[in-house]
TIRODO-580347 format. One record per residue (C-alpha): residue number from 1; residue in three letters; x, y, z. Coordinates in nm, 4 decimals. Example, Ala and Ser with C-alpha at 12.3 -4.5 7.8 and 13.67 -1.06 7.14 Angstrom:
residues 2
+-----+--------+----------+----------+----------+
: num : residu :        u :        v :        w :
+-----+--------+----------+----------+----------+
:   1 :    ALA :   1.2300 :  -0.4500 :   0.7800 :
:   2 :    SER :   1.3670 :  -0.1060 :   0.7140 :
+-----+--------+----------+----------+----------+
//
This chain:
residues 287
+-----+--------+----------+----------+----------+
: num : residu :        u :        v :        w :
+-----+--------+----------+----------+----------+
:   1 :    UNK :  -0.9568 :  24.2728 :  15.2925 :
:   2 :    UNK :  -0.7094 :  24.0127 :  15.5175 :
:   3 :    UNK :  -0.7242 :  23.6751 :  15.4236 :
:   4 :    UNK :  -0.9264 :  23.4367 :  15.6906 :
:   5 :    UNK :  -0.5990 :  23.2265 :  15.8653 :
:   6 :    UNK :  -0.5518 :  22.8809 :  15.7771 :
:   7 :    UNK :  -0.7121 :  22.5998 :  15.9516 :
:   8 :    UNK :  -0.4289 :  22.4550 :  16.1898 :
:   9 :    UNK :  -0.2239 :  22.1120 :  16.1412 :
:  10 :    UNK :  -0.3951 :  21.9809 :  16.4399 :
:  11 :    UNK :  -0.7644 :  22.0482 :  16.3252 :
:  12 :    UNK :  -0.6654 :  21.8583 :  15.9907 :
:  13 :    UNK :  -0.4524 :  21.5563 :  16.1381 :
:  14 :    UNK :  -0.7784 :  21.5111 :  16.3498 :
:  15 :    UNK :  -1.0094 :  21.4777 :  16.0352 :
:  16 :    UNK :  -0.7563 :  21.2827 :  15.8543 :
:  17 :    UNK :  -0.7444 :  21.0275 :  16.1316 :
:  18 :    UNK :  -1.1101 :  20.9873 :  16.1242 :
:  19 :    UNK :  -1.0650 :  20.8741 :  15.7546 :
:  20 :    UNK :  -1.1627 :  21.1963 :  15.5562 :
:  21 :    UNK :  -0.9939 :  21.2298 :  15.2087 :
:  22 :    UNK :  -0.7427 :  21.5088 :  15.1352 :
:  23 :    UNK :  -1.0023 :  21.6452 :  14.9107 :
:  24 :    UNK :  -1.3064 :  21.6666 :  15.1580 :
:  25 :    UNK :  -1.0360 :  21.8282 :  15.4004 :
:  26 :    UNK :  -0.9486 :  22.0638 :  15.1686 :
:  27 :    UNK :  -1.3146 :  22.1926 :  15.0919 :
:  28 :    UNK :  -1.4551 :  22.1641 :  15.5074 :
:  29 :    UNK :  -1.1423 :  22.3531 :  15.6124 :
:  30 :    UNK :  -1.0939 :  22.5427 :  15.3024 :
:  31 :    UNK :  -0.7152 :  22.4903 :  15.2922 :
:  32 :    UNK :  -0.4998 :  22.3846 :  14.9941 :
:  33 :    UNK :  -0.4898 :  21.9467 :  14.9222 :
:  34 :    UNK :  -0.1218 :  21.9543 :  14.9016 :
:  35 :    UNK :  -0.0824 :  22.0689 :  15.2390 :
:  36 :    UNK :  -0.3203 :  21.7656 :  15.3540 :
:  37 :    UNK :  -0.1295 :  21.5052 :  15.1404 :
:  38 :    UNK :   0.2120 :  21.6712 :  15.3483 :
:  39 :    UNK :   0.0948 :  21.6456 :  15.6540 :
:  40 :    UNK :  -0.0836 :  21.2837 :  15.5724 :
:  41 :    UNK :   0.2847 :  21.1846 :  15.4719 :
:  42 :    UNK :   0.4237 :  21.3226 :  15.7597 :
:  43 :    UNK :   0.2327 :  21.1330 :  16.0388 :
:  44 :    UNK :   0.2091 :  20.7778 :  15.8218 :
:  45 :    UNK :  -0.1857 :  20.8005 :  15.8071 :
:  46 :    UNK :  -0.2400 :  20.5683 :  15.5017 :
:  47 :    UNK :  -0.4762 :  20.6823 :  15.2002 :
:  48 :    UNK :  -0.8549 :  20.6388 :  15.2344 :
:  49 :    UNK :  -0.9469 :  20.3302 :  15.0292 :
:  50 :    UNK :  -1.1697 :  20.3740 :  14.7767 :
:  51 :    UNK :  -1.5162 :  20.1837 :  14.8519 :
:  52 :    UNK :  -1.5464 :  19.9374 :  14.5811 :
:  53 :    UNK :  -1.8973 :  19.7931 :  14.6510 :
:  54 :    UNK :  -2.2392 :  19.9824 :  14.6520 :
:  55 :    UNK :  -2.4119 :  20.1306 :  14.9567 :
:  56 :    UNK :  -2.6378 :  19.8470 :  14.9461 :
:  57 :    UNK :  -2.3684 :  19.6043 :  14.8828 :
:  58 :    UNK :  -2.2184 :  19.6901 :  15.1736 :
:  59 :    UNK :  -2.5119 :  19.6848 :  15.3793 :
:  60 :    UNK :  -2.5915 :  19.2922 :  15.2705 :
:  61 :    UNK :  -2.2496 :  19.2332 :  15.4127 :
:  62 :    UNK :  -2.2794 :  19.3550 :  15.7927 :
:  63 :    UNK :  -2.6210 :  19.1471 :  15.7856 :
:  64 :    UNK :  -2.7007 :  18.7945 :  15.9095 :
:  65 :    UNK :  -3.0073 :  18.6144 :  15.8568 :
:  66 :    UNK :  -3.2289 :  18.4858 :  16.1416 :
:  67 :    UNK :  -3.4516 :  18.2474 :  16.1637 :
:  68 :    UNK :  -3.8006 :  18.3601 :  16.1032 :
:  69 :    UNK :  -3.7262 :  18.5892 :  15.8344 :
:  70 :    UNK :  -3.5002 :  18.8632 :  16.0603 :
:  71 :    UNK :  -3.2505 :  18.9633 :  15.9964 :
:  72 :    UNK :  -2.9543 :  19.1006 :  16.2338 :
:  73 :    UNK :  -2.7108 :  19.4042 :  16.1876 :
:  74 :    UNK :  -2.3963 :  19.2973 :  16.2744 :
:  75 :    UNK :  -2.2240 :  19.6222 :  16.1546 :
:  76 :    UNK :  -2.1205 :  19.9385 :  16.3672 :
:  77 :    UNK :  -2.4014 :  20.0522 :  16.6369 :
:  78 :    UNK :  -2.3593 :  20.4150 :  16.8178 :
:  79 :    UNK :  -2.1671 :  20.4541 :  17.1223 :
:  80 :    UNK :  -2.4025 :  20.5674 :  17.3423 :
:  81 :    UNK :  -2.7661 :  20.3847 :  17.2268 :
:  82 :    UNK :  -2.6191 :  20.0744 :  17.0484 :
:  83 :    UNK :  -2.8543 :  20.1682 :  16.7421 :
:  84 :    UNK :  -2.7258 :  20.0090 :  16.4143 :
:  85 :    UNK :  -2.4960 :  20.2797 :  16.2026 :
:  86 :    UNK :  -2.3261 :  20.2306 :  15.8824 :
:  87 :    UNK :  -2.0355 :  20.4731 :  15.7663 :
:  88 :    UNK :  -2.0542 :  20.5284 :  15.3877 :
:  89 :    UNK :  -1.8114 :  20.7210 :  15.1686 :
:  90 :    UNK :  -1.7317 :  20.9327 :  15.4609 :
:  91 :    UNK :  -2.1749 :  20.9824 :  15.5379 :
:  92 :    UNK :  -2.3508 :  20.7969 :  15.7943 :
:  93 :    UNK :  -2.6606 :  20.5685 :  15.7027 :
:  94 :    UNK :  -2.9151 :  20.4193 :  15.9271 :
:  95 :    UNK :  -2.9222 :  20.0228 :  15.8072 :
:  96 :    UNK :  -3.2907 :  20.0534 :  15.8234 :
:  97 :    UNK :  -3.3032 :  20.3358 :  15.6128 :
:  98 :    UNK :  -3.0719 :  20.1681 :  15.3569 :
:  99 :    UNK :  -3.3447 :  19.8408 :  15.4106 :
: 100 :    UNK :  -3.6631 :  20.0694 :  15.3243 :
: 101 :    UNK :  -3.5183 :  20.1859 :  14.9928 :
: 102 :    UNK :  -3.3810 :  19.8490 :  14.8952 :
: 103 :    UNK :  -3.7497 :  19.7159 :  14.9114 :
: 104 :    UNK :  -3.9462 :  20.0344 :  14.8221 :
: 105 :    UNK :  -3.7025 :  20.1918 :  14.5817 :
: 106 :    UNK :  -3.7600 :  20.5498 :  14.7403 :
: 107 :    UNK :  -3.5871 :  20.7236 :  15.0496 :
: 108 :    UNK :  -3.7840 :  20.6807 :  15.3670 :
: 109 :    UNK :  -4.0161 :  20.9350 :  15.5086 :
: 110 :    UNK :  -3.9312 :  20.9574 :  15.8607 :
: 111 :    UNK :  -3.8326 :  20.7077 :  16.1586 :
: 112 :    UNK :  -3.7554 :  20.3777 :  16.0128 :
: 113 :    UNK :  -3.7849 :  20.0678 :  16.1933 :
: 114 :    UNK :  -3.9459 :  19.7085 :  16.2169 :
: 115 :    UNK :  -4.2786 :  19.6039 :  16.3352 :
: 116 :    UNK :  -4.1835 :  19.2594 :  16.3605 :
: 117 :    UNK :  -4.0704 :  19.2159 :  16.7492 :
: 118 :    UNK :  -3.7482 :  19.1355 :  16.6425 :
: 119 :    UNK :  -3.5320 :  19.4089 :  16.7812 :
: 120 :    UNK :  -3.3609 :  19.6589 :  16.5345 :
: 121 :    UNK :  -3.4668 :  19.3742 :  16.2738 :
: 122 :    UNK :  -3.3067 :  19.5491 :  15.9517 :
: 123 :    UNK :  -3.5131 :  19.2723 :  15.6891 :
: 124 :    UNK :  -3.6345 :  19.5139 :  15.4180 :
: 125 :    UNK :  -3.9761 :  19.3075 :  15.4478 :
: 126 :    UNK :  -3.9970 :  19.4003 :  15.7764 :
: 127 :    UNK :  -3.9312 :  19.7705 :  15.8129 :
: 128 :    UNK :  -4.1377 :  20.0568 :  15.7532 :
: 129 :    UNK :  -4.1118 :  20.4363 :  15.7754 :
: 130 :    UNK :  -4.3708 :  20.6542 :  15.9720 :
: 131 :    UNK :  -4.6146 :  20.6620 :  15.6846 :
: 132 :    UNK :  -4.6006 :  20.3812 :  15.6094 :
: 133 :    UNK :  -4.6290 :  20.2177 :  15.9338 :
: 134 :    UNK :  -4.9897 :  20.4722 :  15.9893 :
: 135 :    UNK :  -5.1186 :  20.2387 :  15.7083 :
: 136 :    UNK :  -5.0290 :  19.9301 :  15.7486 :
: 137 :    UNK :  -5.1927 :  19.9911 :  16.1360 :
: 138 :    UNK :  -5.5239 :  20.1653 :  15.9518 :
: 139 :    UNK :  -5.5331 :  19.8725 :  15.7354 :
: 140 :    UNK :  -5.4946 :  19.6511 :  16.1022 :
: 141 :    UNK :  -5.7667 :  19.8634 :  16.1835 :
: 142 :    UNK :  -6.0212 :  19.8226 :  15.9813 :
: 143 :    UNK :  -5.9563 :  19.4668 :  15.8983 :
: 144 :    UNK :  -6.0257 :  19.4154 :  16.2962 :
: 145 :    UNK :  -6.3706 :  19.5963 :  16.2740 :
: 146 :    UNK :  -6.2486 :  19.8719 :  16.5062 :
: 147 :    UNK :  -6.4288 :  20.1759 :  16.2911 :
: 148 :    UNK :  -6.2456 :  20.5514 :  16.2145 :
: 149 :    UNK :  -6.0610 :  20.7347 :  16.4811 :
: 150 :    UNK :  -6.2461 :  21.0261 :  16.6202 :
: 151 :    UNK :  -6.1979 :  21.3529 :  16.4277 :
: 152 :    UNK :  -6.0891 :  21.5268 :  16.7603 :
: 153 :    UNK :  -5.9506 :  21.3910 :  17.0914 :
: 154 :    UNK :  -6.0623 :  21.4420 :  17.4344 :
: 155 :    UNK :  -5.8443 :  21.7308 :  17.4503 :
: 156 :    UNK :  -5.9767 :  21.8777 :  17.1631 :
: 157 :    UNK :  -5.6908 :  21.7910 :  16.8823 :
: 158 :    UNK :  -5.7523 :  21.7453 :  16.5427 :
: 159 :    UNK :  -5.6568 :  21.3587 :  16.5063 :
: 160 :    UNK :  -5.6507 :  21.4408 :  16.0737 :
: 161 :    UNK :  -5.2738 :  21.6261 :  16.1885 :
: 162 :    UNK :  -5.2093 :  21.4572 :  16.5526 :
: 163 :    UNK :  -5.3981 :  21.0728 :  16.5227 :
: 164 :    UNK :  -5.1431 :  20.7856 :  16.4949 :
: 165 :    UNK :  -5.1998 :  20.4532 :  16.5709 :
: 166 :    UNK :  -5.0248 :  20.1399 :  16.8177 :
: 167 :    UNK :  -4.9224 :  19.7941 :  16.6245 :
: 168 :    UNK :  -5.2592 :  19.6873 :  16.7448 :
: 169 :    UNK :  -5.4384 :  19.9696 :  16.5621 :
: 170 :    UNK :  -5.5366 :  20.0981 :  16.8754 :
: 171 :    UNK :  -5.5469 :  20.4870 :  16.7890 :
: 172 :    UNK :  -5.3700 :  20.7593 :  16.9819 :
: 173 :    UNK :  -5.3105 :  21.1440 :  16.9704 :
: 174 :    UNK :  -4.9368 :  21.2294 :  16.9136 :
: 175 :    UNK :  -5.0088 :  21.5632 :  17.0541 :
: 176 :    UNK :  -5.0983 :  21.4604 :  17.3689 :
: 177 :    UNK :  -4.8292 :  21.2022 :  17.3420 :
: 178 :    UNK :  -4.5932 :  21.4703 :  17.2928 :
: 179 :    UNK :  -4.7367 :  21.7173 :  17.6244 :
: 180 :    UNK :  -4.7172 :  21.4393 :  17.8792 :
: 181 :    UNK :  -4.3860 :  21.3824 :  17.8013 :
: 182 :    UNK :  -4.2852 :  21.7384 :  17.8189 :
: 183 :    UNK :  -4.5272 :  21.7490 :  18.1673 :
: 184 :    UNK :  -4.3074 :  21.4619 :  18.2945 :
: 185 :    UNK :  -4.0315 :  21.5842 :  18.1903 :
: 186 :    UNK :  -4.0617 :  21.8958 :  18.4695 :
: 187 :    UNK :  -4.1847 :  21.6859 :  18.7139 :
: 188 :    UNK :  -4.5753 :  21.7728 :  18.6439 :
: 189 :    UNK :  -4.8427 :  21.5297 :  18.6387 :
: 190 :    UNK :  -5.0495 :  21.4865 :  18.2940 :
: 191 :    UNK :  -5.3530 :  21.7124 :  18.2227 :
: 192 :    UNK :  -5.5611 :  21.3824 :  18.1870 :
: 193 :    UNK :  -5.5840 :  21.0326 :  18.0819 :
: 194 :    UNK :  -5.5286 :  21.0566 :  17.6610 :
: 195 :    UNK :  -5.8745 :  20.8664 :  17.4606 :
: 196 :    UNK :  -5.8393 :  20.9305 :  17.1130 :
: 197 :    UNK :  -6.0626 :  20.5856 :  17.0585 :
: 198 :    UNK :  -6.3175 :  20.3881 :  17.2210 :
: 199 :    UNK :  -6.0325 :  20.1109 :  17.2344 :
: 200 :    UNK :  -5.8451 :  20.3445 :  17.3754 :
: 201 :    UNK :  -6.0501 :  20.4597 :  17.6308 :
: 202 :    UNK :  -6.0896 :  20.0451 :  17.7418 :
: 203 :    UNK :  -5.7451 :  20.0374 :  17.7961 :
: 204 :    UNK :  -5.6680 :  20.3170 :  17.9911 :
: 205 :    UNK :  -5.9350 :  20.1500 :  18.2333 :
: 206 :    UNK :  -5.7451 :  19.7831 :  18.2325 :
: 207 :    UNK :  -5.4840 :  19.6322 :  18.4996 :
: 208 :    UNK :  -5.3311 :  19.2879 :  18.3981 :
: 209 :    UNK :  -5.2528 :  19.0678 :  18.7009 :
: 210 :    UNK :  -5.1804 :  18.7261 :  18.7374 :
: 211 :    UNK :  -5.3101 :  18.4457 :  18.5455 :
: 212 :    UNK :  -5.3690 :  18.6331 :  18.2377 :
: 213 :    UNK :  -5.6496 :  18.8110 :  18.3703 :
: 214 :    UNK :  -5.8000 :  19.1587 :  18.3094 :
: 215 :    UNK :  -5.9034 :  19.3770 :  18.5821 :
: 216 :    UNK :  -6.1151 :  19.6540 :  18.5066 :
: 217 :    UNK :  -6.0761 :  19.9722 :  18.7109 :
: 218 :    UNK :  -6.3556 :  20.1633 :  18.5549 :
: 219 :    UNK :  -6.6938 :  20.2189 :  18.6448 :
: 220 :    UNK :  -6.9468 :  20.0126 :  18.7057 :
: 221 :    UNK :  -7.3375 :  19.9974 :  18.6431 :
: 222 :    UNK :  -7.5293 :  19.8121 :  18.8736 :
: 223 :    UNK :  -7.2083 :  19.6145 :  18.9195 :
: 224 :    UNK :  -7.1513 :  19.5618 :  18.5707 :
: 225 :    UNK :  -6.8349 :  19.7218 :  18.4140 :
: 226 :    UNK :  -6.9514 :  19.9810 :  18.1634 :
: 227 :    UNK :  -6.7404 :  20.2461 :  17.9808 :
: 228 :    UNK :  -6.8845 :  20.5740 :  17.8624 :
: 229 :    UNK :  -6.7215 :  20.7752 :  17.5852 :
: 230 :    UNK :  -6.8277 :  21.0374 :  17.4180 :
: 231 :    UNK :  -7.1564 :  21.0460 :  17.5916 :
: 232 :    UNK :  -7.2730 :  20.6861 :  17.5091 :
: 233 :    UNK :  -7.2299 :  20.4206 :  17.7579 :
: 234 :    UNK :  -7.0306 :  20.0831 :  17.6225 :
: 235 :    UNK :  -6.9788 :  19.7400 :  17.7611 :
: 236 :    UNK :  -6.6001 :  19.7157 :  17.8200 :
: 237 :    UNK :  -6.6631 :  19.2780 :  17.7785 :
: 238 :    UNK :  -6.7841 :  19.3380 :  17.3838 :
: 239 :    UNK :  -6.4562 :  19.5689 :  17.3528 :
: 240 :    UNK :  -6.2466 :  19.3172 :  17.4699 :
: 241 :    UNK :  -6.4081 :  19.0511 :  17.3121 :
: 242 :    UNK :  -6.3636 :  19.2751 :  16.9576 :
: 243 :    UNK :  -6.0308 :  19.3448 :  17.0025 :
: 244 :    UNK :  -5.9249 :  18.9699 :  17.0884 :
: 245 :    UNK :  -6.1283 :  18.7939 :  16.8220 :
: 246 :    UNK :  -6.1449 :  19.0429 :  16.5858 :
: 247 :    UNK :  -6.5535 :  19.0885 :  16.5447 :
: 248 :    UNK :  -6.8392 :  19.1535 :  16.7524 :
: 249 :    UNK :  -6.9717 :  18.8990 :  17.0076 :
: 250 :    UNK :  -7.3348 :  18.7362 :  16.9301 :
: 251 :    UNK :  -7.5186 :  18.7951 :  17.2162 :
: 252 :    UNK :  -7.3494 :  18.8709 :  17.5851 :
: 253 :    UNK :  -7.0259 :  18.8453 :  17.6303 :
: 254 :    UNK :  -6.9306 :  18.7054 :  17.9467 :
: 255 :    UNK :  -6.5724 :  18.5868 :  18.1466 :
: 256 :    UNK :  -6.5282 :  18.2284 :  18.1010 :
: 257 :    UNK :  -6.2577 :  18.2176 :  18.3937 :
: 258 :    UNK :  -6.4516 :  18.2479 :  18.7044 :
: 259 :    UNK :  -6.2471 :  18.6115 :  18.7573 :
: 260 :    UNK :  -6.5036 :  18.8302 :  18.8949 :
: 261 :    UNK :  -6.5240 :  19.1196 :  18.6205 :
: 262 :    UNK :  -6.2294 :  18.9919 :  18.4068 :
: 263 :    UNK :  -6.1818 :  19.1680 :  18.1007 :
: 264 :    UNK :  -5.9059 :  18.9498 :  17.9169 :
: 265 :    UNK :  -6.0374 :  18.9086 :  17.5499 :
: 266 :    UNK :  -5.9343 :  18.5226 :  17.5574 :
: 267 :    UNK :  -6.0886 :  18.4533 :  17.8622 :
: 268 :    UNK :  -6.4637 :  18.6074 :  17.7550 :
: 269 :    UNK :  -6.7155 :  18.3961 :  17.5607 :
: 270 :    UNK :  -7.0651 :  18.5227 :  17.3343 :
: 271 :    UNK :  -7.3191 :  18.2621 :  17.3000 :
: 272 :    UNK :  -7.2325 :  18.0372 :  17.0322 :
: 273 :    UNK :  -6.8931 :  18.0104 :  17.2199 :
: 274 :    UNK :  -7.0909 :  17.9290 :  17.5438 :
: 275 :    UNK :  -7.2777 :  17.6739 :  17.3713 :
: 276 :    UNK :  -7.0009 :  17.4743 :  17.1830 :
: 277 :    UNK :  -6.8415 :  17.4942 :  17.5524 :
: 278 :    UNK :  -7.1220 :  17.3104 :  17.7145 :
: 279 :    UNK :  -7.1919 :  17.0352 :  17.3977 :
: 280 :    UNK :  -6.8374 :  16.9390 :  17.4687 :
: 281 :    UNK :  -6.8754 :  16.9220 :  17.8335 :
: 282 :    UNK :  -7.2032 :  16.6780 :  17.7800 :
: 283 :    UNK :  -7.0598 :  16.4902 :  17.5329 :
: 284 :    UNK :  -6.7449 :  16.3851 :  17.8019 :
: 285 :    UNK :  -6.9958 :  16.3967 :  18.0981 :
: 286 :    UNK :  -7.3173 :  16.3354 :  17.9809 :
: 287 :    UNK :  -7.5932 :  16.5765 :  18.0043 :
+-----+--------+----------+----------+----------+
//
């Protein structure tokens, strides 16, 4: 049987001036090491220097700390996205990977990144991989009142294999995520408006505008904004008012701001709200 021919000079000058070792040359291209070290000699490309320090060791080096706890990569980013990189022992490593497993002590499960608003924060407090990031948002869930995710969304997808959920907790269906991105991707129009939640639901029927208001864009009953999901009618003010303060309102909840039908969480009032709002405004003015 003939022998396979030998990789040529030029495909291992190439790899040996993108800082591959003779011996990683020699096993990719499957040709003998002394024939690397030759033609290393012969073009004066100097010997790969050993890395003395550890993967994380190097990592803490291309790091600077910012103030509130950040902190920025100030390594090697890709080309074309700018997203942090860090070459290794002739591997690549994602700084925020190397940041999870500093603080967890296990390899990531997926996307890494931070949830702090810093952007491409690499602070191992501060990033998370995708399962971990579902449960620090369930926990942001719950904590806010907001009650368990559907089992299916409106499209009918199981939300136990397709539910995720925004920083907010808000919850949303990856699948559908996933199919109007592919439908705008050829040009087509979604099937329909994703609600995997009741919070969800709120805020596809919301429209910031100036002033910090809310508009809803809903429906309205007898001039009222009212939501219906899953066959039972809501009031879109408690929602807001839940997802701003973090519990229910006690008694109506009602726009403080004079915006006709605003819908801004901070700007709504319940009654004991209402009522420390007008004790104030006797105590200055006088009832």
């Amino acid at each position: 049987m003939p022998t396979p021919p030998n990789a040529p000079d030029s495909a291992i000058i190439a790899l040996l001036g993108d800082g591959y070792s003779n011996k990683r040359i020699a096993t990719e291209l499957h040709v003998d090491k002394v024939r690397v070290a030759r033609l290393r000699r012969e073009h004066s490309i100097p010997n790969v220097v050993q890395q003395p320090l550890t993967l994380e060791q190097k990592w803490a080096t291309r790091t600077r700390p910012v103030e509130g706890g950040h902190l920025e990569w100030v390594g090697e980013r890709a080309t074309a996205s700018g997203t942090p990189v860090m070459r290794y022992k002739e591997a690549y490593y994602s700084p925020a990977a190397v940041a999870f497993e500093i603080k967890h002590g296990r390899p990531a499960e997926g996307y890494v990144r931070a949830d702090c608003g810093y952007k491409q924060c690499v602070a191992p407090d501060h990033v998370n991989d995708e399962a971990g990031r579902q449960e620090a948002r369930r926990k942001l869930r719950a904590e806010r009142g907001l009650g368990d995710p559907s089992q299916e969304c409106s499209r009918g997808h199981s939300q136990a294999e397709h539910g995720r959920f925004e920083p907010d907790g808000t919850a949303y269906c990856q699948m559908c995520k996933v199919l109007d991105k592919r439908a705008q991707r050829f040009g087509k129009p979604s099937l329909r408006p994703r609600a995997a939640s009741l919070e969800d639901a709120f805020r596809l029927r919301t429209k910031p505008t100036s002033g910090g208001h809310v508009c809803w864009t809903g429906s309205f009953n007898n001039s009222t904004p009212s939501l219906r999901f899953q066959h039972v009618n809501h009031s879109p003010y408690r929602i807001a008012f839940r997802l701003h303060h973090g519990r229910d309102p006690e008694g109506q909840a009602k726009p403080a701001c004079g915006m006709p039908h605003c819908v801004a969480g901070a700007h709504l009032e319940d009654r004991p709200m209402r009522q420390r709002t007008n004790s104030l405004y006797d105590a200055i003015f006088g009832a």
